[in-house]
N, C-alpha and C positions, 0 to 999 in steps of 0.2 A: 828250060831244062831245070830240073829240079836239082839242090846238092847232095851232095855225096855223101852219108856219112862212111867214113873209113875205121876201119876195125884192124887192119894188118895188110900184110904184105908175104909176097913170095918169089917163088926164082924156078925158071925153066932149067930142069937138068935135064942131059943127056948122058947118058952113059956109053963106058969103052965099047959098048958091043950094040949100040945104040937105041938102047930101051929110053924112052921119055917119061919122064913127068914132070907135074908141079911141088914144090916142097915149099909149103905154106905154114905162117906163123898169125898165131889170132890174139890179139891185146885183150885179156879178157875181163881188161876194169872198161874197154869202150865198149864191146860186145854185151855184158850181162844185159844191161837194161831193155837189148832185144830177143832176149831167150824166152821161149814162149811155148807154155806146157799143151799138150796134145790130148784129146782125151783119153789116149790109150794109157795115162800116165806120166811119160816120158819127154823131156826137153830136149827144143829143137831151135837152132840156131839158120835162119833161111839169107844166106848173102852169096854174093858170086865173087868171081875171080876174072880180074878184067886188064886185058894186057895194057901197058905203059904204053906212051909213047915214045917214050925213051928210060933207057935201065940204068936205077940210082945209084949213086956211090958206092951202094952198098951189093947191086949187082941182081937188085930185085927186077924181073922183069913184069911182074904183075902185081896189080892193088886188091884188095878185099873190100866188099863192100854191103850194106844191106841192101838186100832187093827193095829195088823204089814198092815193090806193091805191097809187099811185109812190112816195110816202113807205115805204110798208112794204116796197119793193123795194132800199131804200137803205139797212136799218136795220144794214147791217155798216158802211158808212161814218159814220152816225152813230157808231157806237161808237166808230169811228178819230180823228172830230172831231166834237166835240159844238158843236149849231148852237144859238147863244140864238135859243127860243122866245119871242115877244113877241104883247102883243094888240092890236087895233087903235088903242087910244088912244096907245101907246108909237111909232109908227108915223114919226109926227111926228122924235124922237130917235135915228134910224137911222144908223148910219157909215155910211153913203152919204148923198153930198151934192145934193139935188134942182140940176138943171140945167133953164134956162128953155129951153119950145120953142122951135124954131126954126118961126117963122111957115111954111106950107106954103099953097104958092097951089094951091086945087081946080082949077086948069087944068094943073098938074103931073103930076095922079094919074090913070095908065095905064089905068084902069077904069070 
């Protein structure tokens, strides 16, 4: 299995009226060196959102991560800058500093 690089983290909400989603935070000094321009012009950032197997301290129940197949499209930029690889338990010790949600009232959300 190949490793992981991690870019952020997020957190399963539910709401009083029980609307779901994910509210997701991206470190974007680990991200940039996989941002990768399209022909259309425009930058695109390709990772997923992969639940824990257990939810941290901080009450994230999901990790970020680059797609293993996007990874291998980047591997010249790796070379140019090598990304610390970490595993989930180090996850916690990331220079990016977790930021508390901003509460979101479900009578906000356009959908």
């Amino acid at each position: 299995m190949e490793d992981k690089i991690f870019i952020g983290s997020g957190k399963q909400i539910k709401t009083k009226t029980g609307f779901e989603f994910l509210s997701q935070s991206i470190c974007i000094e680990d991200a940039n060196p996989y941002i990768k321009e399209a022909k259309n012009g425009k930058h695109y950032l390709n990772f997923s959102a992969v639940p824990k197997k257990n939810v941290d301290q901080y009450g994230n129940t999901h990790y970020l991560a680059i797609n293993q197949d996007y990874k291998k499209d980047v591997e010249k930029v790796e070379e140019e800058k090598p990304q610390k690889e970490i595993d989930e338990e180090e996850l916690n010790n990331n220079n990016c500093v977790e930021q508390e949600d901003d509460y979101i009232n479900p009578d906000d959300i356009p959908f």
